[in-house]
Residue frames as qw, qx, qy, qz and C-alpha x, y, z in Angstrom:
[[0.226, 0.096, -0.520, 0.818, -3.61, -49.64, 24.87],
 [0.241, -0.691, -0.678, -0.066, -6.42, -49.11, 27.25],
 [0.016, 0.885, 0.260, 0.386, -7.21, -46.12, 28.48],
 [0.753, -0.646, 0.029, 0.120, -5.19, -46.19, 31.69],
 [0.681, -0.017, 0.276, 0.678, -1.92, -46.85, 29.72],
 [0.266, 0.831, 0.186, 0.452, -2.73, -43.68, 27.20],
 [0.525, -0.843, -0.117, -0.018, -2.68, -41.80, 30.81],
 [0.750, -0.482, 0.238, 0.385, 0.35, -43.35, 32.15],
 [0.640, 0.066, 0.359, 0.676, 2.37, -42.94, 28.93],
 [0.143, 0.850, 0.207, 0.463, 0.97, -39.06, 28.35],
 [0.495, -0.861, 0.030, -0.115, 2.12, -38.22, 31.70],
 [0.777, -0.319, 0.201, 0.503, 5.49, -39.80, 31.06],
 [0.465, 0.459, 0.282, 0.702, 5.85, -37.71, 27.65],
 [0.264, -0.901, -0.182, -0.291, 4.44, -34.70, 29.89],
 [0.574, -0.785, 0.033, 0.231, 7.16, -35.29, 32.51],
 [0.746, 0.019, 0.213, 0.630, 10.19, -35.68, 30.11],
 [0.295, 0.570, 0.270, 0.718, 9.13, -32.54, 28.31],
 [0.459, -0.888, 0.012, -0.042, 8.69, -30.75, 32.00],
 [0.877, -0.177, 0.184, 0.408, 12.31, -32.27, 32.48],
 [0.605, 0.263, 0.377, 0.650, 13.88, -30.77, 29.76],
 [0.018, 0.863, 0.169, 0.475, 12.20, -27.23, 29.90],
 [0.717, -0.677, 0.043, 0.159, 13.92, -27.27, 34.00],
 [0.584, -0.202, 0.350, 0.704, 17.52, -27.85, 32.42],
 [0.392, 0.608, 0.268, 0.636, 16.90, -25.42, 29.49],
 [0.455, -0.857, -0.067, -0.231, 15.51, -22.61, 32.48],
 [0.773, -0.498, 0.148, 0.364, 18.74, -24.05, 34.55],
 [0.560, 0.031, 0.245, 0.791, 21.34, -23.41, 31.91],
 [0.191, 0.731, 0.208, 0.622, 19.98, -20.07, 30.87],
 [0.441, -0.889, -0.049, -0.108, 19.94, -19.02, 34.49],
 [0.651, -0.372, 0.309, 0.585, 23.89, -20.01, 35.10],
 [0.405, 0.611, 0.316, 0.603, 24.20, -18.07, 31.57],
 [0.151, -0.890, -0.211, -0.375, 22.64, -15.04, 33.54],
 [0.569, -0.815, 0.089, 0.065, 24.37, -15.48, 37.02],
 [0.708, -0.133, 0.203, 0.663, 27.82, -15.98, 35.05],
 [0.141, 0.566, 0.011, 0.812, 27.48, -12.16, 33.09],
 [0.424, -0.860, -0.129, -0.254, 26.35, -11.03, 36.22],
 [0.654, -0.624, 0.126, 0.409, 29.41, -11.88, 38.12],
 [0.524, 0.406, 0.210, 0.719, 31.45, -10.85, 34.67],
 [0.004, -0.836, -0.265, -0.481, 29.51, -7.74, 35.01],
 [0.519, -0.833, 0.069, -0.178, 30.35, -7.07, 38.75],
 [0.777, -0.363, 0.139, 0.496, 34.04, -7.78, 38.36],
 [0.382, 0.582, 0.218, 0.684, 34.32, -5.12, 35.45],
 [0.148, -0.895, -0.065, -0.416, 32.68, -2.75, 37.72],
 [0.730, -0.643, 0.018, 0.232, 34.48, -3.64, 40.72],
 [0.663, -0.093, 0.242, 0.702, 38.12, -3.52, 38.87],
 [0.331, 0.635, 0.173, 0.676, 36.56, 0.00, 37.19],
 [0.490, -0.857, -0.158, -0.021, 35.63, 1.30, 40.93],
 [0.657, -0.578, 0.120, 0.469, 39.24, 0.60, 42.14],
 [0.504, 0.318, 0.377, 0.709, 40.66, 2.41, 38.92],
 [0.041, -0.828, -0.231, -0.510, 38.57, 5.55, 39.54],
 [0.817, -0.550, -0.152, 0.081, 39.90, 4.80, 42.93],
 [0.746, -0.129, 0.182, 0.627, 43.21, 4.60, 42.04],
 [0.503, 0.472, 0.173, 0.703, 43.39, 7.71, 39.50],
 [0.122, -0.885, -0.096, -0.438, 41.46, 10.36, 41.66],
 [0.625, -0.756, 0.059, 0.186, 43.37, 9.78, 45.09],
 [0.828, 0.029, 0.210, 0.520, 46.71, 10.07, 42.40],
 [0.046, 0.734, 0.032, -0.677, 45.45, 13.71, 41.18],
 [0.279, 0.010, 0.641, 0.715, 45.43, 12.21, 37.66],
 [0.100, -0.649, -0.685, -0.315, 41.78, 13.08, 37.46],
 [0.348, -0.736, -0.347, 0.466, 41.82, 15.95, 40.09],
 [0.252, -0.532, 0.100, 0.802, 43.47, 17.96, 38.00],
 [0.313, 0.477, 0.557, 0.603, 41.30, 17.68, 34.40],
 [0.022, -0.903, -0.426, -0.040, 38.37, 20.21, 35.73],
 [0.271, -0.738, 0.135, 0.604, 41.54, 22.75, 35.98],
 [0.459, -0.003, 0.734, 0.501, 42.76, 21.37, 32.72],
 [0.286, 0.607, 0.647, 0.363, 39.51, 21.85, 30.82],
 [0.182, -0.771, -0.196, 0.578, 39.57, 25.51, 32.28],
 [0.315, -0.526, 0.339, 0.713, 41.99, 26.92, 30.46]]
């Protein structure tokens, strides 16, 4: 191989292994932005629960509760 080819065929082993680091970087990011939405439907579905207990008075009434 002459010196040109070395080149040509480092830069192909350079681009595959650029290639491959992109999709690893890609799938860890969809990894990230899928617990993130997990994460922000937990909170959302705990929001409307806190939502749901204080406007019932199930919570409104511990801080009397613990009074006593």
């Amino acid at each position: 191989m002459n010196a040109d080819a070395n080149s040509s065929a480092a830069i192909a082993r350079l681009a595959v292994l650029r290639q491959r680091e992109v999709e690893q970087r890609q799938g860890e990011l969809a990894r990230q932005l899928a617990e993130a939405e997990r994460q922000r439907r937990s909170q959302e579905r705990l929001d409307a629960l806190w939502r749901t207990s204080t406007t019932s008075g199930t919570l409104a009434a511990l801080p009397a509760a613990a009074r006593r």
